[in-house]
C-alpha positions in Angstrom: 15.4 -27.8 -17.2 11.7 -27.5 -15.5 9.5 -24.5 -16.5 6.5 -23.3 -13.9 3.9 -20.8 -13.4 3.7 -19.0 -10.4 0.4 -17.9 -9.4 -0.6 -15.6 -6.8 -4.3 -15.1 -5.7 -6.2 -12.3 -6.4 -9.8 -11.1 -4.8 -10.9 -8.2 -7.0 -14.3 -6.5 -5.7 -15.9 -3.0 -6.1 -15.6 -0.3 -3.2 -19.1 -1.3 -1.8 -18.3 -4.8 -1.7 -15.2 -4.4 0.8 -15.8 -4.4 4.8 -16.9 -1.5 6.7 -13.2 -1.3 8.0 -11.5 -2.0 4.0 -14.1 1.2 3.1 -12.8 3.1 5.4 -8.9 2.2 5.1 -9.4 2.5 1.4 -11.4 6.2 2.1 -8.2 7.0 3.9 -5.6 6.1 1.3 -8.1 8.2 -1.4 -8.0 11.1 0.8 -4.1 11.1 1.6 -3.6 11.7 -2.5 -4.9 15.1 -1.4 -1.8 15.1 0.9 0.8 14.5 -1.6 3.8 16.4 -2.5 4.5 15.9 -6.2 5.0 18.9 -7.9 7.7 17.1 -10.4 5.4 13.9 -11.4 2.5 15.3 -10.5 1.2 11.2 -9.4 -0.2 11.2 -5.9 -0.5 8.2 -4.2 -2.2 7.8 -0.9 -1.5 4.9 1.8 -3.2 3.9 4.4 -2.3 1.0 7.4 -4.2 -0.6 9.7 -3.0 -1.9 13.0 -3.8 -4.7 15.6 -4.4 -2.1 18.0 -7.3 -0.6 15.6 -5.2 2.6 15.4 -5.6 3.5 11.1 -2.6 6.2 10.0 -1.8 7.4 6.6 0.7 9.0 4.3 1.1 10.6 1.1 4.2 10.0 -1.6 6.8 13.4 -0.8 8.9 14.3 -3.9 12.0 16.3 -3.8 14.0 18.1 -6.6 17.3 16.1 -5.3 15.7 12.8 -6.7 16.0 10.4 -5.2 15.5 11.6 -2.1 11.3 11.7 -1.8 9.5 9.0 -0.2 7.0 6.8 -2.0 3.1 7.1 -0.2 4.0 3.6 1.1 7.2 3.7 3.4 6.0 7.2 4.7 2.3 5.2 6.1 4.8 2.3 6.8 7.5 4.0 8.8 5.4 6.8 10.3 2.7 3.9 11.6 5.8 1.9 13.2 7.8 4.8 14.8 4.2 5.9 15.9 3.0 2.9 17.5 6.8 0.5 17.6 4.7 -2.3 20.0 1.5 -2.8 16.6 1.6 -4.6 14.4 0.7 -4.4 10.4 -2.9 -5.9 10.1 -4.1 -4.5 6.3 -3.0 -2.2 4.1 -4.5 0.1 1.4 -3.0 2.4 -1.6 -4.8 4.2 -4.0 -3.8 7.2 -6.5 -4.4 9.7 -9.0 -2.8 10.2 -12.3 -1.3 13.8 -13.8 -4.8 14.9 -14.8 -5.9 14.8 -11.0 -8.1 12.0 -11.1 -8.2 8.9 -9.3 -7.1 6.3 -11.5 -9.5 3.4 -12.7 -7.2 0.6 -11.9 -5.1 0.1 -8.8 -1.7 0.7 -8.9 1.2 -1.5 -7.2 3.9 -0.4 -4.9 7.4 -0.3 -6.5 9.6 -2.9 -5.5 11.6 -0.5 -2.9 7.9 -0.4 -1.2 7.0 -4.3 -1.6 10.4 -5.1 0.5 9.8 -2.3 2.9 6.0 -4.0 3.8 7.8 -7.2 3.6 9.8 -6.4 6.7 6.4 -5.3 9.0 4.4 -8.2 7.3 7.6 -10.5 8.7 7.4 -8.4 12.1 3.6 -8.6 12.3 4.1 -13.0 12.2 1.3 -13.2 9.7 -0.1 -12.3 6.5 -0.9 -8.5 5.8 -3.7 -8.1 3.3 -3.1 -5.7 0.9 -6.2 -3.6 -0.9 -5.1 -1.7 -4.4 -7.5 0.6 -4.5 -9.1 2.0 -8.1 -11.9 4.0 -9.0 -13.8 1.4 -10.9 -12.1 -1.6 -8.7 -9.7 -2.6 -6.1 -7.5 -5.6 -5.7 -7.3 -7.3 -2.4 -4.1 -9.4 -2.2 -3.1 -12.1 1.1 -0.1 -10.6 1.8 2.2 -8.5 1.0 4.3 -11.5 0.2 2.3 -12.8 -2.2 3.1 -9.2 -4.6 6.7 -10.2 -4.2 7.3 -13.8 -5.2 10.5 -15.1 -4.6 11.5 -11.6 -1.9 14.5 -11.4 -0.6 14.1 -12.5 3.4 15.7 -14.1 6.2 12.7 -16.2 7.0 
């Protein structure tokens, strides 16, 4: 029997030490929070894609009282940025959120697991790595792909 560690890089920075274009993906992500329908959590969390063909979309986490039937902040950005634009592909992606009390939360938050397979699948369709910002008041994580949140993911490749 072996034992290993499986590391996965990290970049963590503050807002004004991203790229003009992570600033504004990340200012995107922030302001779709403000779009967010959850009247039963009451967690918003904001996404926001950017695509090779410079287009930037966003979407907001929808509840619903039949649970499970809302959509996290992450597949709404994903599938609304594919069925928008089918021929682009993923290039960065940014999620940020705020907590019960209405306030952007200090540290970044992750995407559920539903959302890191869902990315997954356009990281696979974009060829190459998709960068993925965390976004937090006080810091944000930037991660080289969105393989690299899901160690071991379930894929064809």
């Amino acid at each position: 029997m072996k034992t290993f560690d499986i590391t996965i890089p990290v970049t963590e920075a503050s807002f004004e030490e991203l790229s003009p274009e992570q600033q504004t993906l990340v200012t995107l992500a922030r302001k779709a929070t403000f779009r967010s329908y959850a009247p039963y959590s009451k967690f918003s969390v904001g996404a926001a894609i950017l695509l090779d063909n410079g287009e930037m979309l966003s979407g907001s986490n929808q509840e619903n009282a039949a649970y499970p039937s809302g959509t996290c902040a992450e597949r709404t950005t994903a599938f609304y940025a594919h069925s928008t634009y089918p021929d682009a592909k993923f290039k960065t992606i940014a999620i940020a959120a705020r907590g019960t009390d209405g306030k952007e939360l200090d540290s970044p938050i992750s995407p559920c697991g539903a959302c890191r397979q869902v990315l997954l699948e356009y990281e696979t369709l974009a060829g190459a790595d998709v960068p993925v910002i965390l976004a937090g008041a006080g810091r944000c994580f930037i991660f080289p792909s969105v393989k690299s949140l899901l160690p071991y993911c379930f894929s064809e490749f």
